[in-house]
C-alpha positions, 0 to 999 in steps of 0.5 A: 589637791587637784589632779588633771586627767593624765595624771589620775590615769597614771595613777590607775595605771600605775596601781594596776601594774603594782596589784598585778605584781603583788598578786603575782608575787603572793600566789604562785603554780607549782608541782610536787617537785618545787615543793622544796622543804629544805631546812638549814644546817641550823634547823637540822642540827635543832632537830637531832638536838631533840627539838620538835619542829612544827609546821603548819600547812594551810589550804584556803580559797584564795580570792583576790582583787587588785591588791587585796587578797581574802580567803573565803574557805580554810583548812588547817593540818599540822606536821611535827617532826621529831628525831627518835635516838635510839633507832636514829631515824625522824617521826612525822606526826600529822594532826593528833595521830598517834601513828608516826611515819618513820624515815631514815633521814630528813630529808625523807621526812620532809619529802613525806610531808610534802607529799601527804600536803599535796595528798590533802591539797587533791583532796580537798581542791576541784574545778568549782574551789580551787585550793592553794596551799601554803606550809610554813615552820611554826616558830612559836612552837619552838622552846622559849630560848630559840624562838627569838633567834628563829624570828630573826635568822633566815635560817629558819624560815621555812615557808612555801608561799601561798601555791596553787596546783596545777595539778588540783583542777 
């Protein structure tokens, strides 16, 4: 196949524009109140059911080249949130503390995890290695008979996308 000049310059061209958008779209700048964590009605009623849910928050160095993305250094935490019965509040479990953060409602809860997200974001980030940051429901942490539901249903997908903040460097 043989291709003349302007041709194989709008093909540059056009992969260019096309890198360029994917990178756009895969990493974004955000502050603590974009941070959004919001579960559906679904999850919500998941959890004062008794399920526990699981999220997943990684910080990596993010290096990317047109449309390929590779991450050079990754830190891994985890948060469960869970909902006590009889004080009817939700527990925030991070890693394998044993010291739960105890909120009154859900909504506080996933405000706790965000925050304690960005805490560990600021910690690890500086102007030499910026860090994003990216949390996500685990769904395969979820029992057997919600997990297929849960691959399928908006519902529940909760996921940040890949942030980086602004306020980090």
């Amino acid at each position: 196949m043989k291709f003349s000049v302007p041709k194989l310059l709008l093909l540059l061209l056009a992969a260019v524009c096309i890198s360029l958008l994917l990178q756009n779209g895969l990493s974004k700048t955000a502050t603590l109140d974009n941070l959004d964590l919001d579960l559906s009605s679904e999850a919500l009623s998941a959890v004062d059911a008794g399920v526990e849910l699981s999220f997943t928050c990684r910080y990596a160095v993010r290096e990317s080249w047109w449309i390929f993305s590779r991450e050079r250094v990754s830190k891994e935490h985890n948060f469960t949130l869970s909902r006590h019965a009889l004080s009817n509040s939700y527990m925030v479990k991070r890693d394998a503390y044993d010291t739960p953060h105890i909120s009154r409602s859900a909504t506080e809860a996933t405000n706790f995890i965000a925050a304690e997200a960005r805490k560990l974001l600021e910690s690890y980030s500086s102007s030499a290695l910026p860090y994003s940051m990216r949390i996500s429901l685990n769904k395969f942490d979820l029992p057997t008979p919600m997990r297929l539901k849960a691959f399928i249903a908006d519902a529940w997908d909760v996921d940040t996308g890949w942030i980086k903040w602004a306020s980090a460097n």
